[in-house]
N, C-alpha and C positions, 0 to 999 in steps of 0.2 A: 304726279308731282312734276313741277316745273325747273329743269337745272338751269344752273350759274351761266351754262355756256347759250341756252337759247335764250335768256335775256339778253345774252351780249354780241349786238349784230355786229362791230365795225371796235378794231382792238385800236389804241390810242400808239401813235409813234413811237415808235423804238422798241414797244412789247411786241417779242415772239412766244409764240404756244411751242409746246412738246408734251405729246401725249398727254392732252387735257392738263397739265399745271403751267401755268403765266409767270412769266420770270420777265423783269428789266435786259436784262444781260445776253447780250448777244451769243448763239455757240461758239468755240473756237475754231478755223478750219483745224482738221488734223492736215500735220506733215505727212507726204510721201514719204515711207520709211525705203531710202537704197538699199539693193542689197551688199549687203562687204564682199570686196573679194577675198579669197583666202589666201592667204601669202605662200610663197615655196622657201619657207623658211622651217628648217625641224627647231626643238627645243627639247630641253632637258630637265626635270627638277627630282628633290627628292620631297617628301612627305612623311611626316610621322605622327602618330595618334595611338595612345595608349601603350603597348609594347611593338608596334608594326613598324615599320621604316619600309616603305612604296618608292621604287626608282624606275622612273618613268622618262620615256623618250619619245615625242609622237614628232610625227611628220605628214607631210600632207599626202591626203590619199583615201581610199574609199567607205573610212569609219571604222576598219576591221580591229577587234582590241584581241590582244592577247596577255594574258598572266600567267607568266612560270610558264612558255611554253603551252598553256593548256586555252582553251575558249572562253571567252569572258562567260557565258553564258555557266560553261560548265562548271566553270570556278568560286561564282555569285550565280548559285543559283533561286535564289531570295532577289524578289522583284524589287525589295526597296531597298537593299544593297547595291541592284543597275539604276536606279534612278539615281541615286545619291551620288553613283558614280559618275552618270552621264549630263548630272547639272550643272558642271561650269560650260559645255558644250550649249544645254539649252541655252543657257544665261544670254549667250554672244550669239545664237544661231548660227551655231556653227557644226549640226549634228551631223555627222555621215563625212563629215571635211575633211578629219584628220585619224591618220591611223595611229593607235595605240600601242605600244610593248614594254609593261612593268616587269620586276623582279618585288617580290614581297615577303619579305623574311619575318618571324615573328608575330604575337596576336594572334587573335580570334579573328572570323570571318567580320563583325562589328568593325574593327579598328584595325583591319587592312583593307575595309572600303572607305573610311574616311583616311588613312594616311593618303590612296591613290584618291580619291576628290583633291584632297588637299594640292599633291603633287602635280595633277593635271592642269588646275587650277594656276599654278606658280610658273610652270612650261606653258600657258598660252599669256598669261601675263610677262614673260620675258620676250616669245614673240613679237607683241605689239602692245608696248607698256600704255600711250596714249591714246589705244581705241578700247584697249582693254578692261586698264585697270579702273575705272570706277565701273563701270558693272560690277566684275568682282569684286572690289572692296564693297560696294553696295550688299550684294547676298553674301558676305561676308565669307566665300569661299578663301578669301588671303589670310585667315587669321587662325593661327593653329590650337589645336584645343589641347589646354594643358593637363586636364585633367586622369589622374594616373592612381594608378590602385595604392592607398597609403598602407605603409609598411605596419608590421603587427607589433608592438611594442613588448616588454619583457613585464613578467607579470599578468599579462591580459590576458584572454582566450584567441583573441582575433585583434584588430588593428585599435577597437573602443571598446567590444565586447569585456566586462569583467564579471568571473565569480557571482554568484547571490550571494547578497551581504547576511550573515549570521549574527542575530544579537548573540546568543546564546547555543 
């Protein structure tokens, strides 16, 4: 069988090919992306998520994190508790730039790694508000999640939980 493309010897002005589909539309160049430099500026924020409050201070220097004194690694040792952590870093590529030291009081291992995303997140948004902040606001790292364990009410088992209803 005979394809589309060896009947067509000589493509008409302004049509470019990619990878055998025919489009009008010319490609876009991509931009050289510069790289940012990192500022010697430290910064400071807090975070909070669920029952946790993350107070975080990084400065610049060779990515080393530390929580409570102890190594990030050994503190989250749950790989998607260091990712969640270390994404406002990807976000700006800024990974290995800036060194870390939180306090984390409060909370489960869950929601003392989103208070510190959060907090890390809000320390490099104060660094450089106008390179920063839409990135962050884009992956929504600036926005804190209110969500919190609802209280148990009087009368109920648990916060909704009630009794099995008895006709009889």
């Amino acid at each position: 069988m005979a394809n589309i493309a060896d009947s067509i010897e000589e493509l008409p002005e302004g049509i470019t090919t990619t990878e055998g589909s025919y489009t009008t539309e010319s490609t876009p160049e991509a931009a050289p992306k510069a790289p940012r430099a990192v500022l010697n500026v430290p910064g400071a924020a807090v975070g909070r998520r669920k029952q946790a409050i993350a107070r975080v201070r990084i400065k610049p220097g060779a990515g080393s994190i530390t929580v409570n004194g102890r190594e990030f690694e050994e503190y989250f040792p749950n790989k998607l508790h260091q990712q969640l952590i270390n994404d406002p870093f990807k976000v700006l590529d800024l990974l290995g730039s800036y060194d870390v030291i939180a306090k984390i009081t409060g909370g489960g291992p869950s929601g003392q790694a989103g208070a510190m995303r959060l907090a890390i997140a809000r320390s490099l948004n104060e660094i450089d508000r106008e390179n920063n902040r839409p990135a962050l606001k884009k992956a929504g790292f600036l926005t804190r999640d209110a969500r919190v364990i609802e209280r148990k009410k009087a009368g109920l088992k648990k916060a909704r939980k009630a009794s099995q209803f008895s006709k009889r």
